[in-house]
Structure formats: C-alpha cells, structure tokens
C-alpha positions as CSV (number, residue, x, y, z in Angstrom):
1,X,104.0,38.7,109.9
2,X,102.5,36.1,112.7
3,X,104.9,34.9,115.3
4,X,104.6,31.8,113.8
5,X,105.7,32.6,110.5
6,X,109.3,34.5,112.3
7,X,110.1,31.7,113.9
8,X,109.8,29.3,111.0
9,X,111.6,32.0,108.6
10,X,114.2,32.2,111.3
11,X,115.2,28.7,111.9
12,X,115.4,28.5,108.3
13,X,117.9,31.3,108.3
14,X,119.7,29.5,110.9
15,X,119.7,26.4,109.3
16,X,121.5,27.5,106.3
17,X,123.9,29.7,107.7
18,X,125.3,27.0,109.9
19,X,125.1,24.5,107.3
20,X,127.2,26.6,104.8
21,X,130.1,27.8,107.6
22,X,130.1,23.9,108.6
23,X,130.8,22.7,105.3
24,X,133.4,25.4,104.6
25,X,135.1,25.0,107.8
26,X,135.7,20.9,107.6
27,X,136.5,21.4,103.7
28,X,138.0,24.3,102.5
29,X,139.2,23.0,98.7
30,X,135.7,22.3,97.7
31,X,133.3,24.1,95.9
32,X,131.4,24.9,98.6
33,X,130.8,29.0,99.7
34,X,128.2,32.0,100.1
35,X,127.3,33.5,97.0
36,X,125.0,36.6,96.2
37,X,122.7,36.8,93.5
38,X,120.0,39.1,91.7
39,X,118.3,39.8,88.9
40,X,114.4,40.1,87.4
41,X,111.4,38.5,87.6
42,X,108.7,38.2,85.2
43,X,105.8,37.0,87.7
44,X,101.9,36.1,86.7
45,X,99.8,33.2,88.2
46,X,97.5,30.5,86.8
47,X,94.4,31.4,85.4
48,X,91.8,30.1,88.1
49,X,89.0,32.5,88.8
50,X,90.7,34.4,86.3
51,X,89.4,33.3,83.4
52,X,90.1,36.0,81.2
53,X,94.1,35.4,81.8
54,X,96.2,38.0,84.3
55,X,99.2,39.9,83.0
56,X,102.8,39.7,84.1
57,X,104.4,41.5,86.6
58,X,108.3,42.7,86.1
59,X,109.9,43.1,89.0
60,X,113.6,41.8,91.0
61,X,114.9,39.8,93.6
62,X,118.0,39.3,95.3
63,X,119.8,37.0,98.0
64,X,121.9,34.4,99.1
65,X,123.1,31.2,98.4
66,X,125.2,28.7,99.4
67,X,126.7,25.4,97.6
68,X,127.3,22.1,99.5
69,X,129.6,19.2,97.7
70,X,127.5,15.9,98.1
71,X,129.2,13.6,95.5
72,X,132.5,15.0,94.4
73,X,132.2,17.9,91.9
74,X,129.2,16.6,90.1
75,X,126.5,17.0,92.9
76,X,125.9,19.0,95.2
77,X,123.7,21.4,97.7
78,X,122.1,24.7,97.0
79,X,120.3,26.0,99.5
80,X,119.4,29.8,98.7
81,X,117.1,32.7,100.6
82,X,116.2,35.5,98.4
83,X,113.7,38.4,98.7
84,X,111.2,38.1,95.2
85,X,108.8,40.8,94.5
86,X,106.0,39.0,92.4
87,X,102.4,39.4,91.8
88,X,100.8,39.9,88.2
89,X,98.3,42.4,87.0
90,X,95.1,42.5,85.2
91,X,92.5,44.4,83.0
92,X,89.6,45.0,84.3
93,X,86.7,45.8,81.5
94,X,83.2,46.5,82.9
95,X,80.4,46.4,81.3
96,X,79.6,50.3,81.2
97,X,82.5,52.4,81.7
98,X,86.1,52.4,80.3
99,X,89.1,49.6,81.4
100,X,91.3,50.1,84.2
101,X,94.1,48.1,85.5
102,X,94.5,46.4,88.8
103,X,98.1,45.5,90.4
104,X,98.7,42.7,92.5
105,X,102.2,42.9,94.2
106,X,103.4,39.9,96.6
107,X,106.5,40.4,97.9
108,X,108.2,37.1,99.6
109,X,111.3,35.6,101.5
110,X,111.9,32.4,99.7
111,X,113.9,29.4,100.7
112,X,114.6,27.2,97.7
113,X,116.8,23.8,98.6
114,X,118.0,22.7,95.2
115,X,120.2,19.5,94.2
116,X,122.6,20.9,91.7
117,X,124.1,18.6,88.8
118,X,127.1,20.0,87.0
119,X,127.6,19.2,83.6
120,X,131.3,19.7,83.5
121,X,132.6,23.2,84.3
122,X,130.0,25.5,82.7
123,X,126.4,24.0,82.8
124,X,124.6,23.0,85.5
125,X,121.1,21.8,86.2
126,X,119.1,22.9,89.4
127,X,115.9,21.3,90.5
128,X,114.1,21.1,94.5
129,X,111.5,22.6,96.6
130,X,111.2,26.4,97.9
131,X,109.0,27.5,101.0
132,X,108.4,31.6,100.7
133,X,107.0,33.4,103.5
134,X,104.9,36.1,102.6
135,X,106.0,39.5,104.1
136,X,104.3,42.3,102.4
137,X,101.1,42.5,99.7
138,X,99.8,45.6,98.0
139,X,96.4,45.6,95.4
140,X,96.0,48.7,93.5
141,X,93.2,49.8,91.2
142,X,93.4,51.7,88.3
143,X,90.1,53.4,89.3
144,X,90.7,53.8,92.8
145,X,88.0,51.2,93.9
146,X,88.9,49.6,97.2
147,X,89.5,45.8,96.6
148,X,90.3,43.2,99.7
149,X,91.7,39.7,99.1
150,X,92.7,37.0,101.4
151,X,96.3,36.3,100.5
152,X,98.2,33.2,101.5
153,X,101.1,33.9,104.1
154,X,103.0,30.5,102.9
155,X,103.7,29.5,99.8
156,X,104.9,26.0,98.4
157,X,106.6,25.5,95.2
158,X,108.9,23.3,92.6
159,X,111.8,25.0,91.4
160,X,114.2,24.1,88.6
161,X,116.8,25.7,86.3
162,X,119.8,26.0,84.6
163,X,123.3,28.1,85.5
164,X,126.5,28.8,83.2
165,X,129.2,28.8,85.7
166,X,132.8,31.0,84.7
167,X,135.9,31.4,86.2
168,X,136.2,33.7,89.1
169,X,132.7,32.7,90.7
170,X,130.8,34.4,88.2
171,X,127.7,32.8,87.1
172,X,124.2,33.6,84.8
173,X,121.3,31.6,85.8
174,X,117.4,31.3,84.6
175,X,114.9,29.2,86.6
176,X,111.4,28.4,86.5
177,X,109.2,28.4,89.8
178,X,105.6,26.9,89.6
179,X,103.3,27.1,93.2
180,X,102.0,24.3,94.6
181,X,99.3,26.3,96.8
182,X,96.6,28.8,95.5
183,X,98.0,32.7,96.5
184,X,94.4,33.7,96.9
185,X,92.4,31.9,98.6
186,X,89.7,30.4,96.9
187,X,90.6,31.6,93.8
188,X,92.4,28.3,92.6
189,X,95.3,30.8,91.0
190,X,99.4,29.6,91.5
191,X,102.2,31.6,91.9
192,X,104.3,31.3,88.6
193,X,107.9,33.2,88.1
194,X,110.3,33.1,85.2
195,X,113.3,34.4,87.0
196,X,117.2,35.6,85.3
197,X,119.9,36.7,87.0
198,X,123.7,36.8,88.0
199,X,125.6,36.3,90.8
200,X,128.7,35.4,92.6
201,X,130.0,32.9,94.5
202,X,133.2,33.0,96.8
C-alpha cells in the first residue's frame, strides 16, 4: 500500500473514531454508539471489456460502525469501515482447448458515510458515498497461465440500503454498492456488491 494511501486510510480512521466518542460523550441518551457488523457478499463488476458477462464472487466482510443523531430520532449519521473481500470470476473458452476459470479477488477497507432515515422503530433507509482503499488483489487461472492487470488502488462508489432494527441493538441489513471508477484500468468494468449481514450496536 503507497504511503499515500496510509495516510489517507488513517485520517479516515481517525476521523470516525473521534467523531463517534464526541458524540457519545456530549449525549449519552441518544441513539448514537459503535456497532460491529458482518455478513456476505455476492460481488461481480460491469460488463466492460467483458463482454461475455463475469460471474459472481461470494465472499464476507466485516467492520464497524458508528451512528450520529442529526435531527432527533429520524435522521441521523452512519459512518462505517469494513474490510470487503470482492472480485468476480469468469469463464474463459478458447478457441481450441477446453474452458477454464479465472478468479479475480479484490480485497478492500471501505469507508461508507451514510445518512440514515428511520421509518419508525424497525425500518430504516441508508443512502451516501464510500471511498475503499485497496489492500490486497489476487488473479488465478484455472490453467495456470500467468495473467497481470493493473488494478485501481482507490475506489469510489454510491451506497444505499435498508436495516430492520430490534430491541437490544440487534439489527439485519442488505445494501447495494455500485463503483463510480473502473477496478481495471482500461477495462471500463465497476465494482458492484450485493451485500447482507447482521450486526450490533451498543
């Protein structure tokens, strides 16, 4: 990881940890508190170069998150960082010869800043950006062909979901990330991850 790309991921990590104790120092009834949360992905990417369609990768993530009150109990804060192991995979038929598979794994640290909307005491609507930082990529071939592609170190995307919220801190969530950046470069192809999980908040 480029020096560059620490520093960034750790003033990020700075940011929301002093946000979070802040807000829970100066107001202690709210809503507001670190949570953990994990669960699976279902990553792929957008066609692009890859015209004949990629396949999804399952895989997990898990992290943090905190929740800031910004308008009473309706509104509110949720900035997050969470480890996300993505990628896709695809099928690879030459002309002569039989199919193999090639893996793409992209593992990142992503920061999503979401505005939360609670719909009363159960539902609740999530929606902002996320900055990931790349930290580790792996390509493997099915017929043990060496293959080399530039991957993006940052990555830019829209994030938006839903979360049923219980009793106790308890929660279930499902979001939907779509990248705003190509991961390969020059291959025109998105990040996209279907992601459901549960977590806890204190």
């Amino acid at each position: 990881m480029k020096v560059t790309k620490k520093f960034a991921l750790a003033v990020f990590l700075f940011t929301f940890v002093n946000i979070v104790s802040a807000q829970e120092a100066t107001n202690t009834e709210s809503s507001s508190g670190l949570g953990i949360k994990g669960g699976l992905n279902f990553s792929t990417v957008s066609k692009g170069k890859f015209e004949e369609g990629p396949d999804p990768r399952t895989s997990f993530h898990i992290g943090f998150l905190g929740e800031i009150p910004l308008v009473s109990k309706i509104l509110s804060l949720q900035p997050e960082v969470v480890y996300s192991r993505q990628g896709f995979e695809k099928t690879v038929q030459p002309f002569l010869g039989s199919s193999y598979k090639v893996t793409y794994q992209f593992d990142y640290v992503n920061v999503p800043i979401l505005a939360k909307l609670h719909l009363g005491k159960i539902i609740s609507l999530e929606a902002g950006p996320q900055f990931g930082f790349k930290v580790s990529e792996k390509i493997e071939s099915g017929n043990n062909s060496s293959l080399e592609n530039e991957v993006n170190d940052f990555d830019t995307a829209i994030a938006g979901g839903v979360s049923l919220n219980f009793n106790g801190g308890a929660f279930l969530f499902g979001r939907f990330t779509q990248s705003l950046n190509e991961v390969i470069k020059d291959s025109d192809s998105k990040n996209m991850v279907f992601q459901v999980g549960i977590g806890f908040k204190m």
